[in-house]
Backbone atoms as SQL, in Angstrom:
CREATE TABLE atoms (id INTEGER PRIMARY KEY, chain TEXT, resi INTEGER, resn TEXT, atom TEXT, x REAL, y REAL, z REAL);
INSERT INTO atoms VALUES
  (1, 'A', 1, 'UNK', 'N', 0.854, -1.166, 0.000),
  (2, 'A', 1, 'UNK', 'CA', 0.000, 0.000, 0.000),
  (3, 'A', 1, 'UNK', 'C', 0.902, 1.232, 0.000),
  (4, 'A', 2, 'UNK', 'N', 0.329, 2.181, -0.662),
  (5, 'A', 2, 'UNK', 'CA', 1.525, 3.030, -1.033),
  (6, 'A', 2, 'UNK', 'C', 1.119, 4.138, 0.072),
  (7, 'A', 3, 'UNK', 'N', 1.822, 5.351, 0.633),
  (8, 'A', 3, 'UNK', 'CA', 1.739, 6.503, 0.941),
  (9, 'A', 3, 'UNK', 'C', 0.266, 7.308, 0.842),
  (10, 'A', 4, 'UNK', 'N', 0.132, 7.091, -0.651),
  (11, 'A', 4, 'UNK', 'CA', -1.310, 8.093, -0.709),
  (12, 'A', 4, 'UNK', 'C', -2.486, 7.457, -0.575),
  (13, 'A', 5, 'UNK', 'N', -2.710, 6.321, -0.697),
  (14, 'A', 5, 'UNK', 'CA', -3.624, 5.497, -0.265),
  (15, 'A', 5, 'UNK', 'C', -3.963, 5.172, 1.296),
  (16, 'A', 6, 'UNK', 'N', -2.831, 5.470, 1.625),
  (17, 'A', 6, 'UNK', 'CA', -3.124, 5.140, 3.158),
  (18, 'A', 6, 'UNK', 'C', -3.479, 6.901, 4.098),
  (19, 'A', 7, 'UNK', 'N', -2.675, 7.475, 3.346),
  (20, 'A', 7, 'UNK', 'CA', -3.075, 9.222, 3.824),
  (21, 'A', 7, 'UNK', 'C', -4.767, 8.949, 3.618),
  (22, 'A', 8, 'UNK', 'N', -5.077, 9.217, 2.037),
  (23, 'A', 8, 'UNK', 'CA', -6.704, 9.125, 2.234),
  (24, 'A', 8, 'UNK', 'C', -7.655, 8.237, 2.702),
  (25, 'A', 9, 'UNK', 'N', -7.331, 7.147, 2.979),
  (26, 'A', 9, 'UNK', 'CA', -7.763, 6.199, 3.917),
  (27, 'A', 9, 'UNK', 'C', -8.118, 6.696, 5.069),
  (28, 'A', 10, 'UNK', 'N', -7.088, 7.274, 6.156),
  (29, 'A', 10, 'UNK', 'CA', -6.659, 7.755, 7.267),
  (30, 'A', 10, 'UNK', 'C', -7.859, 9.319, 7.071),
  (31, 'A', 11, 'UNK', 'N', -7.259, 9.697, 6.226),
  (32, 'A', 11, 'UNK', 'CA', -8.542, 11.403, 6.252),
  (33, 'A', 11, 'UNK', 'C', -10.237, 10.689, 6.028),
  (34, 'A', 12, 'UNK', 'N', -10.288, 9.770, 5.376),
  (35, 'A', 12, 'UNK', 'CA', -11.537, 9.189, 5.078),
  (36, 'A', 12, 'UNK', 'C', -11.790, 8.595, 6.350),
  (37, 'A', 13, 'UNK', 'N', -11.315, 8.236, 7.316),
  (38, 'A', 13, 'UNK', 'CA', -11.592, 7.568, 8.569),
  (39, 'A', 13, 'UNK', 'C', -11.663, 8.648, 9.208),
  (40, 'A', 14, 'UNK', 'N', -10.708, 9.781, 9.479),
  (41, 'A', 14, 'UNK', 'CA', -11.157, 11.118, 10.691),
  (42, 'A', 14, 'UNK', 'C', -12.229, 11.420, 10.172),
  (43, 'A', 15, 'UNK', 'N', -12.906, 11.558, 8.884),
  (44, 'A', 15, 'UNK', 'CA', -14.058, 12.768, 8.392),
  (45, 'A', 15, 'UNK', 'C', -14.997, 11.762, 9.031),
  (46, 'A', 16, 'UNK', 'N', -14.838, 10.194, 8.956),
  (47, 'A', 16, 'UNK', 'CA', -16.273, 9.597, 9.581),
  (48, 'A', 16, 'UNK', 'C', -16.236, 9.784, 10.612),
  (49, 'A', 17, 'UNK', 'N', -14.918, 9.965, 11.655),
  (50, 'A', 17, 'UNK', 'CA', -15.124, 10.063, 12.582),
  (51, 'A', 17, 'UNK', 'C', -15.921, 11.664, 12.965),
  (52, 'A', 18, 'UNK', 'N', -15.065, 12.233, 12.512),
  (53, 'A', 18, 'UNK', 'CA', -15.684, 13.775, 12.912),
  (54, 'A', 18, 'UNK', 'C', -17.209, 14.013, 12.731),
  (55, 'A', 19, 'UNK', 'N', -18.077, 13.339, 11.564),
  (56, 'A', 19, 'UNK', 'CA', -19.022, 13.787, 10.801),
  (57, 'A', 19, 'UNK', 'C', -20.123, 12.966, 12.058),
  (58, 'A', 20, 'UNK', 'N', -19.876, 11.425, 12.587),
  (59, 'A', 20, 'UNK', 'CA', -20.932, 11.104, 12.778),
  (60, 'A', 20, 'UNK', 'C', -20.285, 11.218, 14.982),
  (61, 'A', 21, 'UNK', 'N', -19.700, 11.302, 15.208),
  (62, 'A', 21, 'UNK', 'CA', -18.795, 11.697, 16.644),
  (63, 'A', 21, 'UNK', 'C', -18.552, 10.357, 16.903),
  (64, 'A', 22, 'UNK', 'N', -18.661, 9.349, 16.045),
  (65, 'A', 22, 'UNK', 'CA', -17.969, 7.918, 16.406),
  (66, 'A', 22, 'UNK', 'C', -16.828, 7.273, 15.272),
  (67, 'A', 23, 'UNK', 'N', -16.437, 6.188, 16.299),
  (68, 'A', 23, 'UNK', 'CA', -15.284, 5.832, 15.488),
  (69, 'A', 23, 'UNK', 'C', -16.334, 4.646, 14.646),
  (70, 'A', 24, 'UNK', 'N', -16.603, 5.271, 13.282),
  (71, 'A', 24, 'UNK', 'CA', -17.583, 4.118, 12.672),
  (72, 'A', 24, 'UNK', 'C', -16.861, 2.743, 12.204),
  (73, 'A', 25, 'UNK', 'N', -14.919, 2.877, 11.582),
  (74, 'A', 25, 'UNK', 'CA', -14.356, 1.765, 11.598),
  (75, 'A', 25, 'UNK', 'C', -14.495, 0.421, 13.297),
  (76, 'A', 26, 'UNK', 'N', -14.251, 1.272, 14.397),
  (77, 'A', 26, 'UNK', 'CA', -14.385, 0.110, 15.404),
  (78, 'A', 26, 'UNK', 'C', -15.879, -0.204, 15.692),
  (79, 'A', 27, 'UNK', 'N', -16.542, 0.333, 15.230),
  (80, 'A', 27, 'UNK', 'CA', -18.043, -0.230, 15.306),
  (81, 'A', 27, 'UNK', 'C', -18.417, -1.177, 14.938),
  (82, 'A', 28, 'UNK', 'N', -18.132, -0.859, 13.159),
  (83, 'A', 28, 'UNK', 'CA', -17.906, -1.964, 12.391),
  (84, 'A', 28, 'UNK', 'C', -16.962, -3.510, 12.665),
  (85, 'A', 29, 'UNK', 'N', -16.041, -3.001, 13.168),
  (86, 'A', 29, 'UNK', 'CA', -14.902, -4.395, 13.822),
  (87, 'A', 29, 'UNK', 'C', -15.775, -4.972, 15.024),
  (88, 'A', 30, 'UNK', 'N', -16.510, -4.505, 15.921),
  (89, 'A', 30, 'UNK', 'CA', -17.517, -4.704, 17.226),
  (90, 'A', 30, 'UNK', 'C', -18.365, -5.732, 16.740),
  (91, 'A', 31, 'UNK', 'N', -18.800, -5.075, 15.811),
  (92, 'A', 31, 'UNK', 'CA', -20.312, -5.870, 14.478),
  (93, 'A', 31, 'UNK', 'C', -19.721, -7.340, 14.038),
  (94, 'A', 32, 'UNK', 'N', -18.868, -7.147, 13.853),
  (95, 'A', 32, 'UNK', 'CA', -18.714, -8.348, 12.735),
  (96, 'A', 32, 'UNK', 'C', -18.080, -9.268, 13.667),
  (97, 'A', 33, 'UNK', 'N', -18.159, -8.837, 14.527),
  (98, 'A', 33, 'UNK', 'CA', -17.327, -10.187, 16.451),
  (99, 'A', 33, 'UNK', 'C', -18.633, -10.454, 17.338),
  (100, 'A', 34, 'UNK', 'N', -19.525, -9.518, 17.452),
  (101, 'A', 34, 'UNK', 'CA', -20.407, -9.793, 18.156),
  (102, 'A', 34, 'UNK', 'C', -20.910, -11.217, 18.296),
  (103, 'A', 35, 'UNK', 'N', -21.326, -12.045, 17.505),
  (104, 'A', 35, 'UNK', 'CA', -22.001, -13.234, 17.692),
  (105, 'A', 35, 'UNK', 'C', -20.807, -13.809, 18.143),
  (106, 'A', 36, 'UNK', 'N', -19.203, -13.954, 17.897),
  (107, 'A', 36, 'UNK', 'CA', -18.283, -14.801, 18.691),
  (108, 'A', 36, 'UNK', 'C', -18.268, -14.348, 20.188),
  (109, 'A', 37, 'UNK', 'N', -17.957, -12.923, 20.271),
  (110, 'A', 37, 'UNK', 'CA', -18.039, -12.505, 21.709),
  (111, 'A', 37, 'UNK', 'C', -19.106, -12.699, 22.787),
  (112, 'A', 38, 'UNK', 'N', -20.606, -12.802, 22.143),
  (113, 'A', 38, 'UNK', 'CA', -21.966, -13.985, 22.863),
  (114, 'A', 38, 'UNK', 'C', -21.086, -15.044, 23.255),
  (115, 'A', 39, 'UNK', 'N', -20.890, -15.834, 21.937),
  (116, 'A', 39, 'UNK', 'CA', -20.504, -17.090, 22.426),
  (117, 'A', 39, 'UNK', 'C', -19.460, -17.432, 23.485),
  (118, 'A', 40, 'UNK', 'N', -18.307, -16.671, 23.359),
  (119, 'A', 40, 'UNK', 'CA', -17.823, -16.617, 24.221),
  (120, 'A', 40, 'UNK', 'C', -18.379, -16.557, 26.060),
  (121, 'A', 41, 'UNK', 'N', -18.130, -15.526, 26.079),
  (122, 'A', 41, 'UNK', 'CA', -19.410, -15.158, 26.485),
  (123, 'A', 41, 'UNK', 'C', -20.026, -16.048, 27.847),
  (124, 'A', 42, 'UNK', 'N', -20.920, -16.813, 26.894),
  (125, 'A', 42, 'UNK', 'CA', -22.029, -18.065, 27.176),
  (126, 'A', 42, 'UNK', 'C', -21.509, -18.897, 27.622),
  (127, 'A', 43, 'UNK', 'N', -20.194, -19.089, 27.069),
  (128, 'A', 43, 'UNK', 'CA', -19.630, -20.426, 27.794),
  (129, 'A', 43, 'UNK', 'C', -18.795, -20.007, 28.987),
  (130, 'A', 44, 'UNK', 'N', -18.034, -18.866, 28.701),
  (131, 'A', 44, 'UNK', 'CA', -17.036, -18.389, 30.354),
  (132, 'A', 44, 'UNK', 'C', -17.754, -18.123, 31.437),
  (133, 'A', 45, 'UNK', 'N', -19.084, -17.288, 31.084),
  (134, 'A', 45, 'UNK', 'CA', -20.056, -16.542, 32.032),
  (135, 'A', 45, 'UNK', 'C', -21.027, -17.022, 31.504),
  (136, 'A', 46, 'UNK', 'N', -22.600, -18.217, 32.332),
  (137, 'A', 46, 'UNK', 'CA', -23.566, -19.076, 31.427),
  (138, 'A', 46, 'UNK', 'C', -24.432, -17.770, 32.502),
  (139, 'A', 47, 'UNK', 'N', -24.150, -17.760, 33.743),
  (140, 'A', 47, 'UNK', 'CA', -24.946, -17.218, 33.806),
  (141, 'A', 47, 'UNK', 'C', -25.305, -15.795, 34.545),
  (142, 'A', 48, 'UNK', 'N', -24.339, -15.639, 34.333),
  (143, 'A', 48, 'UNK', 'CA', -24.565, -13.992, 33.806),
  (144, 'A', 48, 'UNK', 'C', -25.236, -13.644, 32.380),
  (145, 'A', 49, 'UNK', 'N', -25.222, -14.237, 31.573),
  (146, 'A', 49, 'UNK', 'CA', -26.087, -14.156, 29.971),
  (147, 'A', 49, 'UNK', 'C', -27.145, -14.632, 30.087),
  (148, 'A', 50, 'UNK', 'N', -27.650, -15.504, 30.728),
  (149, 'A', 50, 'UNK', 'CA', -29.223, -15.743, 30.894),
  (150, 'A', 50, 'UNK', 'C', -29.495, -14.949, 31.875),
  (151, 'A', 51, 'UNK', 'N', -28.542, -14.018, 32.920),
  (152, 'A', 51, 'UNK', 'CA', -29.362, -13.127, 34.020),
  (153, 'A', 51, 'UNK', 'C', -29.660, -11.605, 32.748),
  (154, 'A', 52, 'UNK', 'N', -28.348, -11.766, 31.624),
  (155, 'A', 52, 'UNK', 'CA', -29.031, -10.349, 31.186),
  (156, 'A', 52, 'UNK', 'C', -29.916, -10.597, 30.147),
  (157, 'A', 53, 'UNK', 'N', -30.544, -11.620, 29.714),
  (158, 'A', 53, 'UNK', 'CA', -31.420, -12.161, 28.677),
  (159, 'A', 53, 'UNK', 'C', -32.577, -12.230, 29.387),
  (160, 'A', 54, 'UNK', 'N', -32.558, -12.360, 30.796),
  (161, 'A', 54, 'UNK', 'CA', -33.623, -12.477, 31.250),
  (162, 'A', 54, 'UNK', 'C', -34.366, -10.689, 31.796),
  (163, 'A', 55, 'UNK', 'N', -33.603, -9.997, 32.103),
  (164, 'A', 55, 'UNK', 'CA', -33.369, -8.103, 32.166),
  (165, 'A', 55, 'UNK', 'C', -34.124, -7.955, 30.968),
  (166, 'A', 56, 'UNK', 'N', -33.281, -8.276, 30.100),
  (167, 'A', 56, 'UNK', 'CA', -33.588, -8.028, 28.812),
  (168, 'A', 56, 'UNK', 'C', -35.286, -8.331, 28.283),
  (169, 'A', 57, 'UNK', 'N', -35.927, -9.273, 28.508),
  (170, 'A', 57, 'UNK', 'CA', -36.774, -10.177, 28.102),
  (171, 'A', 57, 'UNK', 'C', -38.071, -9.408, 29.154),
  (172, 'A', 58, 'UNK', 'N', -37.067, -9.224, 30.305),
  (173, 'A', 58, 'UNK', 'CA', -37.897, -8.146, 31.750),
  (174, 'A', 58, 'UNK', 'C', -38.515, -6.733, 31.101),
  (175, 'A', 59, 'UNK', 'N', -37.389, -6.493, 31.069),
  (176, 'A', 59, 'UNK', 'CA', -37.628, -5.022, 30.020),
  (177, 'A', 59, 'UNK', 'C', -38.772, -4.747, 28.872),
  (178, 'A', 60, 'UNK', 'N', -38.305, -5.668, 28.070),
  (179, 'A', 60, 'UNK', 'CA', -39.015, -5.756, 26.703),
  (180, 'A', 60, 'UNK', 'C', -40.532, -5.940, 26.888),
  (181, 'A', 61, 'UNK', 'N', -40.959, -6.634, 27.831),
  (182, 'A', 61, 'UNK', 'CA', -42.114, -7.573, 28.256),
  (183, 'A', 61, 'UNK', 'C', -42.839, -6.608, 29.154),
  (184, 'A', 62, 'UNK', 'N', -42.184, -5.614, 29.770),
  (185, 'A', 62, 'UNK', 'CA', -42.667, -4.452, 30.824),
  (186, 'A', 62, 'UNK', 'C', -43.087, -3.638, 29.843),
  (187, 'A', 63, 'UNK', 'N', -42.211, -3.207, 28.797),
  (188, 'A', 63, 'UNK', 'CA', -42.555, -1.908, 27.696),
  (189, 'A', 63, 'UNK', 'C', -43.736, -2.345, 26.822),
  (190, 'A', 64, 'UNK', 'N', -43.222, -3.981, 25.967),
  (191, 'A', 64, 'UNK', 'CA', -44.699, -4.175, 25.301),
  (192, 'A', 64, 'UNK', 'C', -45.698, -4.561, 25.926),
  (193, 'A', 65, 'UNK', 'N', -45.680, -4.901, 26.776),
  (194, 'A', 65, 'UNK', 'CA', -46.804, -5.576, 27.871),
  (195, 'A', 65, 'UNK', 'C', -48.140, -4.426, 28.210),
  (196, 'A', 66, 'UNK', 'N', -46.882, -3.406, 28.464),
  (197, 'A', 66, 'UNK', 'CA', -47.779, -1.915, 29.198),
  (198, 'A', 66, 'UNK', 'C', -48.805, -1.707, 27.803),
  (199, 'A', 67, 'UNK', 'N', -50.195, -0.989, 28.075),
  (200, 'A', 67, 'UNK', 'CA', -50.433, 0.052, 27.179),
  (201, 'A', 67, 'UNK', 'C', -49.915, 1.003, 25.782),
  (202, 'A', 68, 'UNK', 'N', -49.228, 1.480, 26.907),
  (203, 'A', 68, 'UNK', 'CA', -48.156, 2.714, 26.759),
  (204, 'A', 68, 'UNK', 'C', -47.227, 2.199, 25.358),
  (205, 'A', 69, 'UNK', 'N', -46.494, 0.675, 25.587),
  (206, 'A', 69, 'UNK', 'CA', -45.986, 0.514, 24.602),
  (207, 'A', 69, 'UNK', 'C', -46.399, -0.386, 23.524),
  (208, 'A', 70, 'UNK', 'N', -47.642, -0.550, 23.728),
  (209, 'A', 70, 'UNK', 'CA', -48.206, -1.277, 22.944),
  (210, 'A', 70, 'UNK', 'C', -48.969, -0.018, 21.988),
  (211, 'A', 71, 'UNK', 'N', -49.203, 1.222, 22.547),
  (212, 'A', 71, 'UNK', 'CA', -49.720, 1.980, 21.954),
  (213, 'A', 71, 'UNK', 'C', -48.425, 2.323, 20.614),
  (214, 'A', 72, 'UNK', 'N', -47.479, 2.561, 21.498),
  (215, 'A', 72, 'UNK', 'CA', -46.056, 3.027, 20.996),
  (216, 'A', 72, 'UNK', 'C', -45.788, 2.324, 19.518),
  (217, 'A', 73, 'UNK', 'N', -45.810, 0.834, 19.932),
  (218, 'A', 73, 'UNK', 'CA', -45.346, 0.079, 19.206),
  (219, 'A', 73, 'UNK', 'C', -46.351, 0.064, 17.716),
  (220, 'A', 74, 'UNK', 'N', -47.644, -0.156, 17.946),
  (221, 'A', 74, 'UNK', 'CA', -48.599, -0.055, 16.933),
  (222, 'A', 74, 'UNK', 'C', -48.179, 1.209, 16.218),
  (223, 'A', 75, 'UNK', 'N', -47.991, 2.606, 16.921),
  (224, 'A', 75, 'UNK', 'CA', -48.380, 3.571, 16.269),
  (225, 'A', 75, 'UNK', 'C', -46.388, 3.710, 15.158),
  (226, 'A', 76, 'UNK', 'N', -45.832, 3.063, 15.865),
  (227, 'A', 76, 'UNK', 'CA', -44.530, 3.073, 14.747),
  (228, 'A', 76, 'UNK', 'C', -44.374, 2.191, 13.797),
  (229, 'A', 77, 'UNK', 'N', -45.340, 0.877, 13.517),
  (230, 'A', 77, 'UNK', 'CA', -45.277, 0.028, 12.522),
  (231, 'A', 77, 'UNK', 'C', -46.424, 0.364, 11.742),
  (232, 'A', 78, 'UNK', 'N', -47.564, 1.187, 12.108),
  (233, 'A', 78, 'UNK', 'CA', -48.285, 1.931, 11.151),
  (234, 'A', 78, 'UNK', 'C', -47.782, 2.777, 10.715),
  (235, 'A', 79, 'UNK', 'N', -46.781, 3.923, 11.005),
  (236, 'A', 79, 'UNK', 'CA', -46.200, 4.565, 10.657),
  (237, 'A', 79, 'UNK', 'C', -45.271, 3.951, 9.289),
  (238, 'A', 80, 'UNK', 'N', -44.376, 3.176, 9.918),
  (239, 'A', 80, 'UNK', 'CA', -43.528, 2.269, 8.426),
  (240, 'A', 80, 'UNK', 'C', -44.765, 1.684, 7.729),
  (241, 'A', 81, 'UNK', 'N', -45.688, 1.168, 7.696),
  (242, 'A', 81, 'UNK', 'CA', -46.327, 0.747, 6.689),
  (243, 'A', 81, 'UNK', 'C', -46.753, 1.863, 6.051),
  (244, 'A', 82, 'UNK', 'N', -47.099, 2.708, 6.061),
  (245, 'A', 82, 'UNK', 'CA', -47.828, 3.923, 5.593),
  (246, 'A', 82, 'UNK', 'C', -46.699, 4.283, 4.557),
  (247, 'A', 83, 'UNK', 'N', -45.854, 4.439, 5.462),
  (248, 'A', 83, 'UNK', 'CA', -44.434, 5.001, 4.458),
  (249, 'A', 83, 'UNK', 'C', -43.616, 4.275, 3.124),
  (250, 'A', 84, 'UNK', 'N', -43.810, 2.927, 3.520),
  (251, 'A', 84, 'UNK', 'CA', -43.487, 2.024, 2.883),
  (252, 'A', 84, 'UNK', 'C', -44.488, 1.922, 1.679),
  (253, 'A', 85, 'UNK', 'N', -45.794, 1.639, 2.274),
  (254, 'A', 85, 'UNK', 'CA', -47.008, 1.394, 0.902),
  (255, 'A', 85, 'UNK', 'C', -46.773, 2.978, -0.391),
  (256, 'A', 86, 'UNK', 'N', -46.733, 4.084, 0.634),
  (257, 'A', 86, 'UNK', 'CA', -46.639, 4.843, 0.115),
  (258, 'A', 86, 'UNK', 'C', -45.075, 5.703, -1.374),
  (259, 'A', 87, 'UNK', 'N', -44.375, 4.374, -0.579),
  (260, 'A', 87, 'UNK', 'CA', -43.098, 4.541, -1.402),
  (261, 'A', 87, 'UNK', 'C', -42.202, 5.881, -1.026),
  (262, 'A', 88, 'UNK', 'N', -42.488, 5.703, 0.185),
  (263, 'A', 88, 'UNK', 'CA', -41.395, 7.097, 0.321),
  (264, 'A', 88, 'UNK', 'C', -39.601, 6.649, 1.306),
  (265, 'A', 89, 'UNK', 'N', -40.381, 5.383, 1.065),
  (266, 'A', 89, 'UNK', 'CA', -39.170, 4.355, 2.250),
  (267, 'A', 89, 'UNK', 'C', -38.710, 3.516, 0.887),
  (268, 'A', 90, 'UNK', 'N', -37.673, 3.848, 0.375),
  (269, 'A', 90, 'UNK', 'CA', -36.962, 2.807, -0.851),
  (270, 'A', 90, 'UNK', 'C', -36.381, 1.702, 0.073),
  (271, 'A', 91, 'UNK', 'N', -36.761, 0.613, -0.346),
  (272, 'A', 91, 'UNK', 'CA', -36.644, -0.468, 0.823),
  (273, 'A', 91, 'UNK', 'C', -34.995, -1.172, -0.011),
  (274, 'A', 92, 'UNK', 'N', -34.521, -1.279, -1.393),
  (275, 'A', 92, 'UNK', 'CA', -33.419, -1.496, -2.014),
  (276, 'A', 92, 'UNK', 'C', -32.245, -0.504, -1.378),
  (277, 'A', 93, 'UNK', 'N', -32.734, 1.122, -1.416),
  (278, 'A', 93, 'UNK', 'CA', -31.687, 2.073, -0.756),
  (279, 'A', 93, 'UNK', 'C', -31.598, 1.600, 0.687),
  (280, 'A', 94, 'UNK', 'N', -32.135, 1.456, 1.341),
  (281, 'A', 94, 'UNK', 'CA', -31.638, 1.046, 2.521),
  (282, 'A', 94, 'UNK', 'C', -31.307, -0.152, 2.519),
  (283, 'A', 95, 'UNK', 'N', -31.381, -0.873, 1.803),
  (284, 'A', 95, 'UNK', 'CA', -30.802, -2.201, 1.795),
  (285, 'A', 95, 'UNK', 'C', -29.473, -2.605, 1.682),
  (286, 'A', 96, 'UNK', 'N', -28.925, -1.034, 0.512),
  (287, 'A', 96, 'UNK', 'CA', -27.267, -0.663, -0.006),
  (288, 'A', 96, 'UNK', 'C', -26.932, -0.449, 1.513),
  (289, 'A', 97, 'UNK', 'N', -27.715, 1.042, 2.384),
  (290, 'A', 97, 'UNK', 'CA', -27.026, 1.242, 3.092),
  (291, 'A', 97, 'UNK', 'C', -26.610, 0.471, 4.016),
  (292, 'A', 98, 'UNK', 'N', -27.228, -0.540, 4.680),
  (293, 'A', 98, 'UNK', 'CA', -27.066, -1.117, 5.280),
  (294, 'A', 98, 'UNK', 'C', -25.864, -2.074, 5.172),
  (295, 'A', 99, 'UNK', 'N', -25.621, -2.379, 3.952),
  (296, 'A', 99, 'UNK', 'CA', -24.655, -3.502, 3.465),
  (297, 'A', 99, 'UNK', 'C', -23.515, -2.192, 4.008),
  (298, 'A', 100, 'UNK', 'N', -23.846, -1.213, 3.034),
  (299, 'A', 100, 'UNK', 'CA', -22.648, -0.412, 3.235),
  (300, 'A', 100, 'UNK', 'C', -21.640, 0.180, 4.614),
  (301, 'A', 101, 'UNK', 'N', -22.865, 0.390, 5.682),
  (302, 'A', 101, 'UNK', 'CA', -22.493, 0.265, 6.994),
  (303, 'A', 101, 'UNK', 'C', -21.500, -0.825, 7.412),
  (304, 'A', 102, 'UNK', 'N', -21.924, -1.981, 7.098),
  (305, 'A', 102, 'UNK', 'CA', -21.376, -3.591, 7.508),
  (306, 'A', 102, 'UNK', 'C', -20.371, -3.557, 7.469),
  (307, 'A', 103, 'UNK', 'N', -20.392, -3.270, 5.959),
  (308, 'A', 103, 'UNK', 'CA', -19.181, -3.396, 5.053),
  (309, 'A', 103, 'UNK', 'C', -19.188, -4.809, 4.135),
  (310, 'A', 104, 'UNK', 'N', -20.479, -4.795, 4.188),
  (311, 'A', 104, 'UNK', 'CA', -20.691, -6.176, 3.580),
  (312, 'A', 104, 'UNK', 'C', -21.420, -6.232, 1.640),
  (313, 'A', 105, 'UNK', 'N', -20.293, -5.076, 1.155),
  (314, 'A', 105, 'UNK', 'CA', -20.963, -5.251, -0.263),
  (315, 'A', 105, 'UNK', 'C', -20.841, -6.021, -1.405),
  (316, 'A', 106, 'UNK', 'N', -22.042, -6.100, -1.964),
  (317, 'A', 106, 'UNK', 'CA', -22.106, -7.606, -2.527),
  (318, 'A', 106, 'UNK', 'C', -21.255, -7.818, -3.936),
  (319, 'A', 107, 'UNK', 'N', -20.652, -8.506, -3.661),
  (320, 'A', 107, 'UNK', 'CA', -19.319, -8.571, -4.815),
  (321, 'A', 107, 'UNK', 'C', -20.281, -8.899, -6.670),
  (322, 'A', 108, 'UNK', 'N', -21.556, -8.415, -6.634),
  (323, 'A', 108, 'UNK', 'CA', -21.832, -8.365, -8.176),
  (324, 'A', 108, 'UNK', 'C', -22.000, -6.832, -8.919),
  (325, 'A', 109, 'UNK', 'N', -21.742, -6.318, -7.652),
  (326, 'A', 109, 'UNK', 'CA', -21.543, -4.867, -8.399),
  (327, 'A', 109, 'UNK', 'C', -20.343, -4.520, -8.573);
């Protein structure tokens, strides 16, 4: 890798950093370990991961359970459907972005 490739590399990594206030390269490195680091995880600490799955499951089950987030919840998946039927949600563009976030783009383009 030569000199100038790695300069704009390096400026292309501060501007993401600067633009979004995170380091979006170690995010991405976080992302793509996550399911080993569970596993891990699961087997060093079993149960500490079923105490926070169960928080977790606590949580979730308190918010949709309630009213409140059942109201919540309805009124944001009517919302995406509306948007969606309506075509104002390109469901392909976010589909790029998403890859693109990953870093997972699909080698036929």
């Amino acid at each position: 890798m030569n000199r100038t490739t790695t300069t704009s590399a390096e400026s292309r990594t501060q501007h993401e950093r600067r633009e979004h206030g995170i380091d979006v390269s170690r995010l991405r490195e976080v992302g793509k370990n996550l399911g080993e680091q569970i596993e891990e995880q699961a087997h060093k600490r079993p149960y500490v991961v079923i105490g926070a799955a169960a928080g977790i499951g606590f949580v979730a089950g308190s918010l949709f359970g309630s009213r409140l987030g059942q109201m919540l919840l309805a009124a944001g998946l009517g919302y995406l459907a509306k948007h969606l039927v309506a075509g104002d949600i390109d469901v392909e563009r976010l589909r790029e972005k998403l890859e693109e976030i990953s870093g997972e783009r699909s080698t036929a383009e």
